[in-house]
Structures are given as C-alpha cells and as structure tokens.
RODO-2510 file (C-alpha; in nm, 4 decimals, decimal comma):
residues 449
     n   res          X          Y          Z
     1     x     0,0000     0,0000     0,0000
     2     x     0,1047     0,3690    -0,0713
     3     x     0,2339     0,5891     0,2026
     4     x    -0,0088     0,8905     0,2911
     5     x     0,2362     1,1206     0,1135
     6     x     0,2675     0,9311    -0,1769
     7     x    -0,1121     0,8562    -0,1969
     8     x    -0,1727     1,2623    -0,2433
     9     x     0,1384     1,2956    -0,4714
    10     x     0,0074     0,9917    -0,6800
    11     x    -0,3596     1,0951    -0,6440
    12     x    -0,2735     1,5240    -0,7202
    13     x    -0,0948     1,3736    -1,0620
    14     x    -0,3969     1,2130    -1,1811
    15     x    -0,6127     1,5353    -1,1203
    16     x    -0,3619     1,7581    -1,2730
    17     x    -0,3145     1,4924    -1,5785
    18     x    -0,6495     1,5162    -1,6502
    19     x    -0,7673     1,1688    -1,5251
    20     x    -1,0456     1,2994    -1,3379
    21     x    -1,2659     1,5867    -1,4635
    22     x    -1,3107     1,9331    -1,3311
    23     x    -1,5879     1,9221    -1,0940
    24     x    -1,6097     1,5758    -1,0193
    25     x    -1,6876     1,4500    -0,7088
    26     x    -1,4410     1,2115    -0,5238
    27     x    -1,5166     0,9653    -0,2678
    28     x    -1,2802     0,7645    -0,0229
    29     x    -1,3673     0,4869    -0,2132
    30     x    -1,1842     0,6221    -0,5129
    31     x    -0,8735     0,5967    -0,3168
    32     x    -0,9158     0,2640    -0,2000
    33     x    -0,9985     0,1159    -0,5182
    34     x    -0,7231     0,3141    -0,7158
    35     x    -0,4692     0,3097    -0,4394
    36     x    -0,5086     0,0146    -0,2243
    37     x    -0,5155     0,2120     0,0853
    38     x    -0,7757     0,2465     0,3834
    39     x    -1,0380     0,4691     0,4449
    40     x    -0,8740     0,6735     0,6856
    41     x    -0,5830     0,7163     0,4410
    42     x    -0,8062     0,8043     0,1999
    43     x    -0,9710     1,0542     0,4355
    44     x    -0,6453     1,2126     0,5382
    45     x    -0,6040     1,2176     0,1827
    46     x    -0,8714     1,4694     0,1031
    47     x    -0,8141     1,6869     0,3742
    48     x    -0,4332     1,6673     0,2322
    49     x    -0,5389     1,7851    -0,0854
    50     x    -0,8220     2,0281     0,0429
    51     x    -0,5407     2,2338     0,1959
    52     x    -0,2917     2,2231    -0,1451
    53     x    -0,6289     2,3506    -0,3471
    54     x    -0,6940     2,0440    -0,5675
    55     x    -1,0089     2,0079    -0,4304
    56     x    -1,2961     2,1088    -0,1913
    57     x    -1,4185     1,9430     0,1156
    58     x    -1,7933     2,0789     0,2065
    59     x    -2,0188     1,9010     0,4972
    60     x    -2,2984     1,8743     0,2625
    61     x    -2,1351     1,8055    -0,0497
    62     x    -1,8198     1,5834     0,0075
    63     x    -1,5109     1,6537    -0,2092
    64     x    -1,5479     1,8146    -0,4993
    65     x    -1,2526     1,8790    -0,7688
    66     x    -1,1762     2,2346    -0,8584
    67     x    -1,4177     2,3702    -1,1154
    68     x    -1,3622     2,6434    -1,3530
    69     x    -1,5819     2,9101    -1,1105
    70     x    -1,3782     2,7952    -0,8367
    71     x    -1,0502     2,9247    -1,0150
    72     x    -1,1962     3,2144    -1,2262
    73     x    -0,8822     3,4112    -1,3812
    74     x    -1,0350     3,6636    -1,3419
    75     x    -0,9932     3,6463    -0,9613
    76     x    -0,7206     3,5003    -0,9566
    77     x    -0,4489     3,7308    -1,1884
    78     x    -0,4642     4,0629    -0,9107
    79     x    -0,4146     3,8039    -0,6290
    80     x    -0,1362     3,6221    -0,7930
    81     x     0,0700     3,9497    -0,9317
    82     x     0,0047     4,1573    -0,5883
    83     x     0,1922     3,8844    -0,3864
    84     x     0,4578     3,7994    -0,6554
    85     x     0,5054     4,1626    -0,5885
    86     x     0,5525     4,1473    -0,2164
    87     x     0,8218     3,8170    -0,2713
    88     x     0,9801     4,0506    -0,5166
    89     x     1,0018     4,3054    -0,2189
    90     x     1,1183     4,1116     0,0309
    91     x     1,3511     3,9431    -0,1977
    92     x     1,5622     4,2236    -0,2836
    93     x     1,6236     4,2733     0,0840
    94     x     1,7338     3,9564     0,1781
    95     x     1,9750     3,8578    -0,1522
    96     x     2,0236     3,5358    -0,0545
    97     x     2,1849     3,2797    -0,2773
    98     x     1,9378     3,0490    -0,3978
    99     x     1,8637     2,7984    -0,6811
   100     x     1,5865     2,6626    -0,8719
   101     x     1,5339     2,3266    -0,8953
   102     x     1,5914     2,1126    -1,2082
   103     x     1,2878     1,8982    -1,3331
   104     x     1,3457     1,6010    -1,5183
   105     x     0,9993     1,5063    -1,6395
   106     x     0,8514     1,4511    -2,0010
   107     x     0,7089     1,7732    -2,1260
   108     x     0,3042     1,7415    -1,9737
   109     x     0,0752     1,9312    -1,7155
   110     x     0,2847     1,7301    -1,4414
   111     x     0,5903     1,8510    -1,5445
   112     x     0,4237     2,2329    -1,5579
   113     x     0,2881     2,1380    -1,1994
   114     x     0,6397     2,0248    -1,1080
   115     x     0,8048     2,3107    -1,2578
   116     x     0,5397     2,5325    -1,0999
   117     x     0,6082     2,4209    -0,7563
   118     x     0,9780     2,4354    -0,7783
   119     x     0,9695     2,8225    -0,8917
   120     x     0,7145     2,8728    -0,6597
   121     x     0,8885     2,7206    -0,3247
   122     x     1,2398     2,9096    -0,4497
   123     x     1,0352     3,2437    -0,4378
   124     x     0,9376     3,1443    -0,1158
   125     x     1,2996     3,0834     0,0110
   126     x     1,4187     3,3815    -0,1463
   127     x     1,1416     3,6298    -0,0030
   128     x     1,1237     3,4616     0,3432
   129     x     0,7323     3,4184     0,2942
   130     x     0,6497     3,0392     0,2891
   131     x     0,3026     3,1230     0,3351
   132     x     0,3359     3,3489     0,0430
   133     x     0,4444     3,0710    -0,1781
   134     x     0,2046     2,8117     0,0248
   135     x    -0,0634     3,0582    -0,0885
   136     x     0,0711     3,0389    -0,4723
   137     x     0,1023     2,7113    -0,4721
   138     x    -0,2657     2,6538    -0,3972
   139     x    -0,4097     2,9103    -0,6763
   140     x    -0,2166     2,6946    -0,9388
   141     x    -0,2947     2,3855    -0,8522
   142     x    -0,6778     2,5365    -0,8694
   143     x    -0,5863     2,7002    -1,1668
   144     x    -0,4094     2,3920    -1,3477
   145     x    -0,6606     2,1536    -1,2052
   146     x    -0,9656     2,3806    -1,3297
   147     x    -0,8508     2,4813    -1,6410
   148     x    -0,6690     2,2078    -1,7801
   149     x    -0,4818     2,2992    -2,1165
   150     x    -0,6121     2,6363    -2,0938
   151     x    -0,4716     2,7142    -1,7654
   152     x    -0,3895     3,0499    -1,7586
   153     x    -0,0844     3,0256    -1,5443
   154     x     0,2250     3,0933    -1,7683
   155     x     0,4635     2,8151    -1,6170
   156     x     0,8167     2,9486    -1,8372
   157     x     0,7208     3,2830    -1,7255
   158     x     0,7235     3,2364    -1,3690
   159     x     1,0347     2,9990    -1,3948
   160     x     1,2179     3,2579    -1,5726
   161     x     1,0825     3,5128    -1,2823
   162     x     1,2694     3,2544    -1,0202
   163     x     1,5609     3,2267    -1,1766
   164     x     1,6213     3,5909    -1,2271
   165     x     1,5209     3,6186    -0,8042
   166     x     1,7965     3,3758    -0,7587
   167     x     2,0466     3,5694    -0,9383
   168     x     1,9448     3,8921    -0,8349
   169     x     1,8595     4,0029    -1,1366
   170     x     1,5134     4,2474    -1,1021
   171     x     1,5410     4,4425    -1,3946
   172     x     1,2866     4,2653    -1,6085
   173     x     1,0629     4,1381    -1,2680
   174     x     0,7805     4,3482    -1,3680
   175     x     0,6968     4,2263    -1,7182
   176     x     0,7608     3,8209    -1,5924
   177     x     0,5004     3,8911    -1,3069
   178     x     0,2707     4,0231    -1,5631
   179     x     0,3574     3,7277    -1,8621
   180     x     0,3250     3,4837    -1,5629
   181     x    -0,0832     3,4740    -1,5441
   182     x    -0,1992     3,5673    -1,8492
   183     x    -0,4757     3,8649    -1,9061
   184     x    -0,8380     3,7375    -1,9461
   185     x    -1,1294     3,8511    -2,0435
   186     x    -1,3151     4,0470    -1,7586
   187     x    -1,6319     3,9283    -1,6339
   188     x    -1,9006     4,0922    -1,4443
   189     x    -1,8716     4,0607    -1,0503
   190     x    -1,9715     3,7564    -0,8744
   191     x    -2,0886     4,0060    -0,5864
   192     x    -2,3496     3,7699    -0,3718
   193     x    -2,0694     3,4288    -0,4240
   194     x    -1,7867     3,6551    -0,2854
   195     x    -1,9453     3,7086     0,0049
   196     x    -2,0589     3,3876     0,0998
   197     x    -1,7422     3,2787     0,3017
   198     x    -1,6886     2,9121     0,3741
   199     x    -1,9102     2,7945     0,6986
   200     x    -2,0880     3,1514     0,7543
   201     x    -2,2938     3,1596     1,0012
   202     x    -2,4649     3,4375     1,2007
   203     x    -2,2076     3,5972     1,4720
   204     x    -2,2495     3,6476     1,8251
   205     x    -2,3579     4,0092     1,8878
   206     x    -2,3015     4,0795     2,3000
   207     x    -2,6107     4,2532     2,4382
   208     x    -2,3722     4,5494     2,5926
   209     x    -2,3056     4,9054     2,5487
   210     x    -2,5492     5,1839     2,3305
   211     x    -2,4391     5,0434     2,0016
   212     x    -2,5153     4,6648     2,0471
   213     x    -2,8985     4,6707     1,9204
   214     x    -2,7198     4,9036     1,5687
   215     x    -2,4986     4,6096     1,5629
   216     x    -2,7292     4,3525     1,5433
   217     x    -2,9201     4,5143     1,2468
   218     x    -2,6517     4,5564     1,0604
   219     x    -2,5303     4,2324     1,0560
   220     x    -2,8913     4,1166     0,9903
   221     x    -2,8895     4,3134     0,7219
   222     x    -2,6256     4,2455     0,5593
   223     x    -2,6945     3,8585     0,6325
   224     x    -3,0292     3,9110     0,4227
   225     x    -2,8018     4,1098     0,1841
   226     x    -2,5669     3,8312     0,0997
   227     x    -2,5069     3,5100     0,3427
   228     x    -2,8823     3,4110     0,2986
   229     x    -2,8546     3,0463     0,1520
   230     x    -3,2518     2,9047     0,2233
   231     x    -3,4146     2,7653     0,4274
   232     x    -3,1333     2,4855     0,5367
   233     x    -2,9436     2,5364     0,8758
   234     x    -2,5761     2,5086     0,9180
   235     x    -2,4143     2,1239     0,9494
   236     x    -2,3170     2,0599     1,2899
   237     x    -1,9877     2,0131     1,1136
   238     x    -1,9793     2,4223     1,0294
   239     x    -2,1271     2,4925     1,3869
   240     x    -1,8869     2,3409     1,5711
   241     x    -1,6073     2,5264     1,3898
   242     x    -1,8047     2,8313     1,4164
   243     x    -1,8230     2,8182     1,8039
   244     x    -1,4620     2,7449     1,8226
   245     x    -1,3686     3,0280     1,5844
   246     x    -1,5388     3,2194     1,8313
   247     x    -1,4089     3,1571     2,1393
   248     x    -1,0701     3,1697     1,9652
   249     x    -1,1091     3,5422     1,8418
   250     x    -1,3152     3,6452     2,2248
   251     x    -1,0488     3,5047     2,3914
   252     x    -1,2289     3,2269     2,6083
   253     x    -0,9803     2,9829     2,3912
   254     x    -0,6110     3,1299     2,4120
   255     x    -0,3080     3,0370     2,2164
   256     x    -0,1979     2,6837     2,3199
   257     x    -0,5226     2,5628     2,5102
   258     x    -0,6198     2,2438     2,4506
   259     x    -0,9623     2,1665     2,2859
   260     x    -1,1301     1,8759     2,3970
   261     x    -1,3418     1,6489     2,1169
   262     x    -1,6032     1,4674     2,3542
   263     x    -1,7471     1,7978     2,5343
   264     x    -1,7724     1,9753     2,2041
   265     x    -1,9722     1,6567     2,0665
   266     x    -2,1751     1,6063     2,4139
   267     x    -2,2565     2,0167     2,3926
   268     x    -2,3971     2,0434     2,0408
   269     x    -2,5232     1,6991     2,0540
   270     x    -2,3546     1,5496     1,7535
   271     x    -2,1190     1,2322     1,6987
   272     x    -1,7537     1,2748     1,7254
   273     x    -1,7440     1,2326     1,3230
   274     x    -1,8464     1,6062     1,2646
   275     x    -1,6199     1,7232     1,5795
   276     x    -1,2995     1,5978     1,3698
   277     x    -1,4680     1,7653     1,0644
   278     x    -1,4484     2,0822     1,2027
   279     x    -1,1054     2,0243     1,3370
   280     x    -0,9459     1,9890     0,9927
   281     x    -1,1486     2,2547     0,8528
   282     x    -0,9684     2,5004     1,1588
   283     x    -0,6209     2,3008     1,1014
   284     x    -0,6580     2,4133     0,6992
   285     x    -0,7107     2,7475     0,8035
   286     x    -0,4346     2,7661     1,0627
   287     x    -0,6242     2,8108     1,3925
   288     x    -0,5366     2,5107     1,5708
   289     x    -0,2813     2,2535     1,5561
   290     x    -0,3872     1,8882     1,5440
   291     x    -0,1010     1,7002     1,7029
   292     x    -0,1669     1,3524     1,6536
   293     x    -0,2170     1,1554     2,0023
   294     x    -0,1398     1,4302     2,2391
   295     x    -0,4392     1,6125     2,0953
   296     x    -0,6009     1,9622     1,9422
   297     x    -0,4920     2,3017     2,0543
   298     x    -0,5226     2,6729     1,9552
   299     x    -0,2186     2,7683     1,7258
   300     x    -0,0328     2,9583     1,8976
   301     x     0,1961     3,2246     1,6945
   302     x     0,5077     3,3738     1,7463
   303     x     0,6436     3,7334     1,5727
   304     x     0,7371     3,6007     1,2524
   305     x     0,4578     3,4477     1,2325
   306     x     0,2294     3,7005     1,2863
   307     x     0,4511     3,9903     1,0608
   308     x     0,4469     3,7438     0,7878
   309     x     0,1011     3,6386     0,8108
   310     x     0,0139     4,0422     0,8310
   311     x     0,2104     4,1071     0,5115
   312     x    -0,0032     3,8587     0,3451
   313     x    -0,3230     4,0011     0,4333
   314     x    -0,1979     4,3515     0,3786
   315     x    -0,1840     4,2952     0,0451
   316     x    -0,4502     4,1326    -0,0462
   317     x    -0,6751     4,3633     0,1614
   318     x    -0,4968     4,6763    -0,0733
   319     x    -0,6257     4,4067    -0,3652
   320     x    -0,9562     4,4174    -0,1976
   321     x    -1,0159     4,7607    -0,1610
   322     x    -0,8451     4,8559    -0,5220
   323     x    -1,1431     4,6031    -0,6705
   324     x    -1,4488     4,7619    -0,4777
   325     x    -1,3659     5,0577    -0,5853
   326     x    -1,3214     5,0476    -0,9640
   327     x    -1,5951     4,7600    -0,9687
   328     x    -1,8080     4,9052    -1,2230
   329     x    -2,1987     4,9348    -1,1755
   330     x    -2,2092     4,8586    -0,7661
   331     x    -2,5896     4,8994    -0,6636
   332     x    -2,6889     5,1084    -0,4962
   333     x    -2,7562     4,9351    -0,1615
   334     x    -2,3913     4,8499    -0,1861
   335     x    -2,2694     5,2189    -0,1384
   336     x    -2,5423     5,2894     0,0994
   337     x    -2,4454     5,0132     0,3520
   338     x    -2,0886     5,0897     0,2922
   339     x    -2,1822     5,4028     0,4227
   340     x    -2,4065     5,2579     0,7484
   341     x    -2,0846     5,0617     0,8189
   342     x    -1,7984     5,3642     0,8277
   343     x    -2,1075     5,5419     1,0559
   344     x    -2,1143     5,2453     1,3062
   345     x    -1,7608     5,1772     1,3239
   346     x    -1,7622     5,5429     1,4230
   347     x    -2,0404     5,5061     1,6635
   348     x    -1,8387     5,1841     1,8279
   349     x    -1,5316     5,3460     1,8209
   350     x    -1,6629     5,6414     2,1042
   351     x    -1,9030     5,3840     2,2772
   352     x    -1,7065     5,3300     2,5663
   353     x    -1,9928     5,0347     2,7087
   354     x    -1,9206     4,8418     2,3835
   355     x    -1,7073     4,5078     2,4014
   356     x    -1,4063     4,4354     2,1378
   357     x    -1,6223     4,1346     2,0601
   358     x    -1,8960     4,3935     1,8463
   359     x    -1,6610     4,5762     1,7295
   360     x    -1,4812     4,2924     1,5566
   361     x    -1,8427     4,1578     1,4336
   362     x    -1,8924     4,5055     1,2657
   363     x    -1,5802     4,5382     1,1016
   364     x    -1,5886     4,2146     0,9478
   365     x    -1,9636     4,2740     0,7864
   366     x    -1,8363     4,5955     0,6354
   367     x    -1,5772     4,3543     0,4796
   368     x    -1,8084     4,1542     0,3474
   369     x    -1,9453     4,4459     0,2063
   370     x    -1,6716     4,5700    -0,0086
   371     x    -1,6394     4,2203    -0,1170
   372     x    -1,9636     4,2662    -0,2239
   373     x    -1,8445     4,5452    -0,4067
   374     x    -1,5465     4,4140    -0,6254
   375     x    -1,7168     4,0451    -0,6555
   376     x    -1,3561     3,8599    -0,6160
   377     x    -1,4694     3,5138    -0,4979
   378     x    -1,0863     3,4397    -0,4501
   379     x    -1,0498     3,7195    -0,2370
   380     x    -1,3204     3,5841     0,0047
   381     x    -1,2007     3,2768     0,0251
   382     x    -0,8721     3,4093     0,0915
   383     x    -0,9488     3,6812     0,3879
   384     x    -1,2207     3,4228     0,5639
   385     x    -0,8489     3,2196     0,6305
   386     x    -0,6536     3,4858     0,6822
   387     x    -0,8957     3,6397     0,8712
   388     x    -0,9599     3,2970     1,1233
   389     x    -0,5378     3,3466     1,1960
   390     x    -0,5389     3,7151     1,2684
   391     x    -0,8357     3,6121     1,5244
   392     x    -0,5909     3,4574     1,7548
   393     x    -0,4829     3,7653     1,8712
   394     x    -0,7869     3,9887     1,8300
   395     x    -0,8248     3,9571     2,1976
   396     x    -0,5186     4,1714     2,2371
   397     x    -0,4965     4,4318     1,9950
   398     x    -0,8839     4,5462     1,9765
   399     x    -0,8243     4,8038     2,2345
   400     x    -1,0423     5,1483     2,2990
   401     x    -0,7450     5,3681     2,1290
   402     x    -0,6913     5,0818     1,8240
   403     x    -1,1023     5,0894     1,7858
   404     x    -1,0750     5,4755     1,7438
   405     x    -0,7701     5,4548     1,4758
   406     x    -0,9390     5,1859     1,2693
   407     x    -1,2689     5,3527     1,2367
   408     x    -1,0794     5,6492     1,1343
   409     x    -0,8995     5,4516     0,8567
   410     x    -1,2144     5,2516     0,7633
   411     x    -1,4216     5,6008     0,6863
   412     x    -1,1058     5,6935     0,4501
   413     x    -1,1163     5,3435     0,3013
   414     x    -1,5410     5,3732     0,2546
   415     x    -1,4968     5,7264     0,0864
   416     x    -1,1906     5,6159    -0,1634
   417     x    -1,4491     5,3393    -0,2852
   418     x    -1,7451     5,5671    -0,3338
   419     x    -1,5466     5,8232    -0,5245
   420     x    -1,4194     5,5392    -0,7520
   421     x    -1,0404     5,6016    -0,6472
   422     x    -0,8577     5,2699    -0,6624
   423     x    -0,5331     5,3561    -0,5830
   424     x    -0,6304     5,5560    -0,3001
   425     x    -0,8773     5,2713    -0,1869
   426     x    -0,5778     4,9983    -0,1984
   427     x    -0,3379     5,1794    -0,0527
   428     x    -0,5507     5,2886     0,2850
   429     x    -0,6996     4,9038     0,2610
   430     x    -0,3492     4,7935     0,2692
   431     x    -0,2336     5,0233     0,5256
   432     x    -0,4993     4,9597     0,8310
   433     x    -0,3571     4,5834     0,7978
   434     x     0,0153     4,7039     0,7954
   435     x    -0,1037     4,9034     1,1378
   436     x    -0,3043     4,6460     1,2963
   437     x     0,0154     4,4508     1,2159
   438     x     0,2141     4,6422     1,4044
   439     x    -0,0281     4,6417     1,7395
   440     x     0,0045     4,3010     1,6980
   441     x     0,3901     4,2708     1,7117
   442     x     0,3644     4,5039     2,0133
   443     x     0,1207     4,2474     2,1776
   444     x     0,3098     3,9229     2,1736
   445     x     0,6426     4,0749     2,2547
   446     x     0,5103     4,2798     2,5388
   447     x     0,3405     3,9753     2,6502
   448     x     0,6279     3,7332     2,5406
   449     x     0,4496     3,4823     2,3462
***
C-alpha cells in the first residue's frame, strides 16, 4: 500500500493529468480502489489535498474537484501578481543565494505542476514568505486543475521570474510577473458568491453598550443582503467550527489551550465524526494545531509568524479595496451600507460600554461588504483564512485607542471606494492591515508569546 504522502502525490498527478474531470466529485472509495489504501488514508487524503487547493471538502457536499468558477482568472491574476510583488520586495532585501530546482519530467501538465512548484517554493525561500508561496502554490494547482490545457498560469514565465530572483537580477521582474498569469477577459462581478465565506454563520452580537442593538441590524442586514442560503441550517460540522472560531477570536480559547473532542460533541449533541470535521477545517485554516495523540490546541503564533502572516493580508486587503472601488456598476444598496458601516464603526469606536467582541463583528460585515463590491470570490475565500489566523490575537490588539484609529482609517477606506479612487482605496486598505500589524507585534512581545 502507498504511504499517505505518496497517496496525495500519486492521487494530485492524476487530477492535474487530466484523469479525473473538473468538478467531479471524489469519494474515499476512489482511493481505496485506485490506491489500495484504507479509508482513513483516503480521508487524510482529502483533507491533504483540500489544503494544497486540488479540491474542496464541504459538509454537505463531500469533495469536490476544482471547477472552472472555483478558479476564475479573473480572480485570480490581481491576487497572484500583488503577492509575486511582495516576494519581489522582500527578496531584494534579503539577496540570498538560492537555486531553482531542475525537473526532469517529459514535457506534460505534471511537469508544468512540477516546474510550478519548484519556482514557486524558491520564491518562497528567497522572499522569506512560505506562506506566500504556500498561498501560490494553492491558486495553481486550482488554476491547473480547473482549467486544464487552458490554464492560464504561464509556467516558463514564472520559472524565468525565479531564476532571475535567484540571481538577483530584477530588472525585467515586472513584465515576468505580468507574462506569468496571463490577461483574461473580464467578467461581471460575482458580488453575492464573494461574500458567501466558507461555513458563515450568524455571529455572536453581546447585548452590551449603546451600540449593540445598531450592531445587530446591521449584521442582519447584511446577512439578508448576501449570506442568505434558504431555508437549510448550518451542518453541525460548520457549527462546531463556528463556536470554536469564536471563542478563539473572544479570547475564552487562548493560544496553546487544549480543545477537547467529547465535550464539544456532548454540547452540540452530535457524533464525534463532525467534531474531527471541524477540526481539519480550523487546522486548513491555521487556527489550531492537530497534534496527533497528544491532541487539538489553539495555534499559537510567534512574531514572525504574525509579521508574515500580516504582510499577506496587507496585500490582499490593498487588492480588496483597489477592486471595490473600480468595480463598475455597484448597486446602490452596496454604497449605501458601505456608508451605514464607516457610521457604526464610528459610533463603536466612542461607545465606551461596547465590548471588542462587536466591534470585531462590525468590522468584518463591512468587509463583506466591499467584497460585495469588487465580486472577487478568490479574495473571500482568501481573507475568511486569513482572517480565522489574525483572530488569535484579536483579543489583544482590539483596544479602545486601536477601535478609534481603525474607524478612522475605515471612513477613509469607505470614501476612496465611493469616489471610484482605486489607488487611493488599496493603498488605505493595505495600510490599516500594515497598522493592525504592528499592534500586533507590540502584543506578543510585550506579553512574550
């Protein structure tokens, strides 16, 4: 029988060969017939390739293999060029000496893949930003996976952009970023699909302060707006997670606690099978760490960590904001509640009876907002992970004096979109990231974590 990391390597070459169609929906069996392996390899499997972006694992719907929606180019090019961008950055101040791996493959869409991942992980090296590259990495498997032949990723492009990092050689960095995804044909925004984040379910609103019942309707609203999917209620798989997320970004759950899988099963009344379900969905998006037999606990970060991981989200919150605002024909309930929002961050920020708690549940439904705005399904996906890491330390850095700057910064953000400036929209977007980055620095080394 296959090892588990031979099973994904074997099973991510037949997806990316073709073997298995866009879309297509993958059982455990699949494994064990092709592969010879057992169900729980097969299982670790999925969530394996769930996390390198071959596929999608959903409560409801099982794994599904990327689709062409799920990887629209669209989405994906201002993603992909804004963090080649940032490696590019980072990269010129380390100069490091680094080389690109040779690949000794037929010429095929494995050999792409191959020579994909190679240029991909030496950017990474070179920049310092594994996540970076981790993040890469994922949009072209999707994209190769998706699209097939037509895959819009440029694979000689981006090689040629690694070798050049490795030699130091930026001059021409610009033009390979751009060659590396080619330019598509733009579509209208997916505006309701962006904002339906993975799992979304309705936040906890405390009953405290002035501002708590303006809270509440807001987030209704919005809710009615965008993350209403029918009549269906969440699995107890997306609950669970939900509850943990939480108590993760309240603080109740603090970096390094344990969390137990019998009392989470016993208090939402489910089996232990949708407990572990929510546990990998948390482990893809970096909250906890699942640590085989000594257990589950809340990730905890250190400053690298948490400077990297705020680079990352800096950009593609400047990516964000940049797309809201040049989104063309945004209705006009869009600009209106992008409006309400700026006026009840405001309102939060000089409520001194208001928890963090609302103030975080606010700020996060005017995001969903301006996703609303530019329509970038990638982008959702993309902050609703980011987004679950930063929470970690929410606890921490939402203070009375970081409320007031960041509803300062979010009313300059709001008015950049409605005037239809998208350089001045990305560049604020980006910056109240870079600062929340920096409270966050200040946190864990004042508190020495």
């Amino acid at each position: 029988m296959a090892e588990e990391d031979d099973l994904v390597f074997a099973a991510l070459r037949r997806m990316i060969e073709g073997a298995v169609a866009p879309g297509a929906r993958l059982a455990e069996r699949w494994f064990v017939d092709m592969f010879g392996v057992t169900h729980t390899q097969a299982r670790e499997a999925l969530h394996q390739l769930d996390k390198l972006g071959a596929l999608t694992l959903s409560s409801r719907r099982g794994a599904t293999l990327a689709r062409p929606q799920d990887a629209d180019p669209t989405d994906i090019r201002p993603i992909w060029q804004a963090l080649l961008i940032l490696a590019i950055d980072r990269a010129k101040i380390r100069r490091g000496d680094t080389a690109i791996a040779s690949v000794d493959f037929e010429p095929g869409a494995w050999r792409d893949y191959l020579r994909l991942r190679a240029a991909l992980s030496l950017i990474g090296d070179a920049s310092g930003l594994p996540r970076l590259a981790a993040i890469l990495q994922r949009l072209g498997v999707m994209s190769m996976i998706a699209h097939g032949r037509t895959s819009p990723i440029d694979v000689d492009a981006l090689s040629d952009l690694a070798a050049a990092i490795a030699q130091d050689r930026f001059d021409d960095a610009d033009r390979l970023v751009a060659a590396s995804f080619l330019e598509t044909t733009r579509r209208s925004p997916a505006r309701r699909e962006a904002a339906q984040l993975p799992g979304a379910v309705t936040p906890v609103v405390i009953d405290k302060g002035r501002t708590a019942r303006k809270v509440r309707h807001y987030v209704s609203r919005i809710a009615q707006r965008l993350l209403a999917t029918g009549p269906s209620a969440p699995s107890a798989t997306d609950q669970v997670a939900a509850a943990i997320l939480q108590r993760i970004q309240f603080g109740a759950l603090k970096p390094g606690d344990p969390i137990r899988e019998l009392p989470l099963a016993a208090e939402f009344g489910t089996s232990r099978g949708p407990v572990r379900e929510a546990f990998r969905l948390l482990d893809r998006h970096g909250l906890i760490s699942m640590e085989g037999r000594r257990g589950v606990f809340v990730r905890r970060l250190d400053a690298t960590d948490v400077a990297d991981l705020f680079a990352i989200r800096a950009v593609l919150s400047g990516v964000q904001m940049a797309e809201a605002a040049q989104a063309p024909d945004r209705p006009a309930w869009i600009d209106d509640e992008l409006m309400a929002g700026a006026d009840l961050l405001d309102a939060l920020s000089q409520d001194q009876d208001s928890p963090f708690e609302n103030y975080i549940v606010a700020r996060r439904t005017l995001a969903l907002v301006t996703l609303a705005a530019g329509g970038n399904i990638m982008i959702g996906r993309l902050a609703a992970e980011l987004e679950g890491e930063v929470a970690i330390l929410w606890a921490g850095v939402v203070t009375p004096e970081r409320r007031l700057t960041s509803a300062r910064a979010w009313r300059e953000i709001i008015d950049a979109i409605l005037a239809g400036d998208p350089g001045k929209a990305g560049r604020l977007g980006r910056q109240v990231v870079e600062e929340a980055g920096a409270e966050a620095l200040r946190t864990i080394r004042r508190d020495g974590q």
